[in-house]
PLY file of the C-alpha trace (Angstrom):
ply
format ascii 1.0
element vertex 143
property float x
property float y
property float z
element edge 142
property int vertex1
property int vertex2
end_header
-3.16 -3.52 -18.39
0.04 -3.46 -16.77
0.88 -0.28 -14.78
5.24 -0.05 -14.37
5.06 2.65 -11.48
5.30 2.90 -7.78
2.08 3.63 -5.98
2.92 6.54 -3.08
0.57 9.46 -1.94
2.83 11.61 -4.07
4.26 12.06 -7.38
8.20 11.54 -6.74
11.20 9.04 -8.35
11.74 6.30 -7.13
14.65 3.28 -7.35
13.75 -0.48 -7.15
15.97 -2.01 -4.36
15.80 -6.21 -3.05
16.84 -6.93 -0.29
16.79 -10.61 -0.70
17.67 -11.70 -3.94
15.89 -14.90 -3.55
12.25 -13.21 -3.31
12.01 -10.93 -6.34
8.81 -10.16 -5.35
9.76 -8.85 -2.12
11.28 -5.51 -3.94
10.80 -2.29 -2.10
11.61 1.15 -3.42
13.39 4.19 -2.14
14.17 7.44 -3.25
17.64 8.44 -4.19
18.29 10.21 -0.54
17.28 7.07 1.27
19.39 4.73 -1.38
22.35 6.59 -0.13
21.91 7.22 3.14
21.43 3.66 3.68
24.62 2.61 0.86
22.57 0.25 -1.25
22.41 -0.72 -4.95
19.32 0.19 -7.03
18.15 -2.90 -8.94
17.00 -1.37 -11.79
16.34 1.74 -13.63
14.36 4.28 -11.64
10.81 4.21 -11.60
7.93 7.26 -11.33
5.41 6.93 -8.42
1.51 7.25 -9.27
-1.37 7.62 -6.95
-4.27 5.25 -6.38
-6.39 8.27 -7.70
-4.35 7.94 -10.93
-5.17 4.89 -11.76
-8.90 4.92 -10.92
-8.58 7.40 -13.73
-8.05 4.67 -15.71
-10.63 2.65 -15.05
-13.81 3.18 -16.38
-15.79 0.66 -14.24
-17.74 2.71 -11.35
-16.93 -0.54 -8.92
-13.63 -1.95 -8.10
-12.16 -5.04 -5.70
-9.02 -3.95 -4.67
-5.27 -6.57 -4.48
-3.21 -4.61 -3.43
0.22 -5.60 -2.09
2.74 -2.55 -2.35
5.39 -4.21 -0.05
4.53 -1.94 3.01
3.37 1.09 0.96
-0.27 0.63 1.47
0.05 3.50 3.81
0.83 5.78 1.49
-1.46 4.44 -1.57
-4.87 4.25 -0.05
-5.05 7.81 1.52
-8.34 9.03 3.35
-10.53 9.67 0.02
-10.25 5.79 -1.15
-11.33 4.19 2.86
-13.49 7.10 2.88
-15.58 6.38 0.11
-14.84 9.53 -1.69
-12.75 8.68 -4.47
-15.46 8.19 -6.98
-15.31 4.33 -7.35
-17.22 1.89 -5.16
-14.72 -0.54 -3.38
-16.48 -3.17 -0.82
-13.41 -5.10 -0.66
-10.14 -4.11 -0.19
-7.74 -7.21 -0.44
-4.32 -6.53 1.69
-1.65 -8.01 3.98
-1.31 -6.30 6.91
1.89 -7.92 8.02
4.63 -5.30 8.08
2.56 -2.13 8.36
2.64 -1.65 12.39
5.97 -1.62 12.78
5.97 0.16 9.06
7.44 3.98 10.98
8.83 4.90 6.91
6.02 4.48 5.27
3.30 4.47 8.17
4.10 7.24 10.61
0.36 7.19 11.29
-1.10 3.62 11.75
-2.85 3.79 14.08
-5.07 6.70 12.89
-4.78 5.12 9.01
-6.33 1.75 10.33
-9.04 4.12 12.11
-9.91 5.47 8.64
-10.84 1.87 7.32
-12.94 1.33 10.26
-14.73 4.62 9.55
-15.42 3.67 5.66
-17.14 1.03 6.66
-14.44 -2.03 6.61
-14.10 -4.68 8.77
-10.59 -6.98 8.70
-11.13 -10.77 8.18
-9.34 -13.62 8.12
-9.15 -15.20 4.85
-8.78 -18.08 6.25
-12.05 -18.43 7.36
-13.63 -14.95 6.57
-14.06 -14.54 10.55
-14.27 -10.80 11.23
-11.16 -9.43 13.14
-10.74 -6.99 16.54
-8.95 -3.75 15.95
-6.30 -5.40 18.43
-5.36 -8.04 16.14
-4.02 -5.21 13.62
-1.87 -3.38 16.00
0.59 -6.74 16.10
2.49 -8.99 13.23
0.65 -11.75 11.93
0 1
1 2
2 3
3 4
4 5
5 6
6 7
7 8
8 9
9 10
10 11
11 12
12 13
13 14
14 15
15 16
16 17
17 18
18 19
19 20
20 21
21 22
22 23
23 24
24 25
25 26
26 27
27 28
28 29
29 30
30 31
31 32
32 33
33 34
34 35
35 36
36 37
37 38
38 39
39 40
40 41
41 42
42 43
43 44
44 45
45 46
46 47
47 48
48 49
49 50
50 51
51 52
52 53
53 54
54 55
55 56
56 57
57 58
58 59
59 60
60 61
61 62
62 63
63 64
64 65
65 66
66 67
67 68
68 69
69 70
70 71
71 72
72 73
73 74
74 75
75 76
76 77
77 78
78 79
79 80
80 81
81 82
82 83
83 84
84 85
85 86
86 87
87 88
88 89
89 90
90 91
91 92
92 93
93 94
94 95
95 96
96 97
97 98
98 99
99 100
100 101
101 102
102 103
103 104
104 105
105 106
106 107
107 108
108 109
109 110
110 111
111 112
112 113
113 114
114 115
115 116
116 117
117 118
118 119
119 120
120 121
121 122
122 123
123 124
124 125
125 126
126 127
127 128
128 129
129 130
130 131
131 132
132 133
133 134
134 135
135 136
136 137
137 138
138 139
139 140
140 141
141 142
């Protein structure tokens, strides 16, 4: 199943923009006011944001492993009720890059206290790597 939406915390439009043309897969979204406060080209049609919560309506398995990589958005898609535990679905893993999101102040006004929430479900980060288990420090830098 293919799902053609944005993942946010709301329901709202949104506008596919790259900004390198080279990495396709890099594309971030916007919503109209940001496209043109900022003066750049949409690079497709618009596109309608869901919530995590909408698609775990979808699924009708009671346990999920979570991939998610929402070019910075993860903020905004896995909200207190998923690292909680209260969404309804299991989750023991949540696959993620972590790269962008502390200096993320768009989409991640609240890091610090979002990465607090993971802690609190019951997550641990790890290196995939070598599946070592990670400080809260190493999270508040670029890696």
């Amino acid at each position: 199943r293919i799902i053609h939406n944005s993942v946010s915390n709301e329901h709202i439009t949104h506008l596919p923009i790259i900004g390198d043309p080279t990495n396709t897969g890099g594309m971030g979204v916007m919503t109209l006011q940001q496209r043109n406060e900022l003066n750049l080209v949409a690079s497709g049609p618009p596109i309608q944001s869901v919530t995590m919560m909408d698609i775990f309506k979808t699924i009708q398995a009671d346990t999920i492993i979570l991939k998610i990589d929402i070019e910075g958005y993860e903020c905004k898609a896995l909200q207190p009720d998923i690292l909680l535990g209260t969404s309804g679905k299991f989750i023991p893993y949540i696959f993620m890059e972590w790269g962008q999101l502390p200096q993320n102040t768009a989409n991640c006004p609240e890091y610090k206290e979002w990465v607090e929430l993971f802690f609190q479900g019951g997550y641990k980060p790890a290196d995939p790597a070598n599946l070592q288990i990670l400080g809260r420090e190493s999270l508040a830098s670029i890696w």
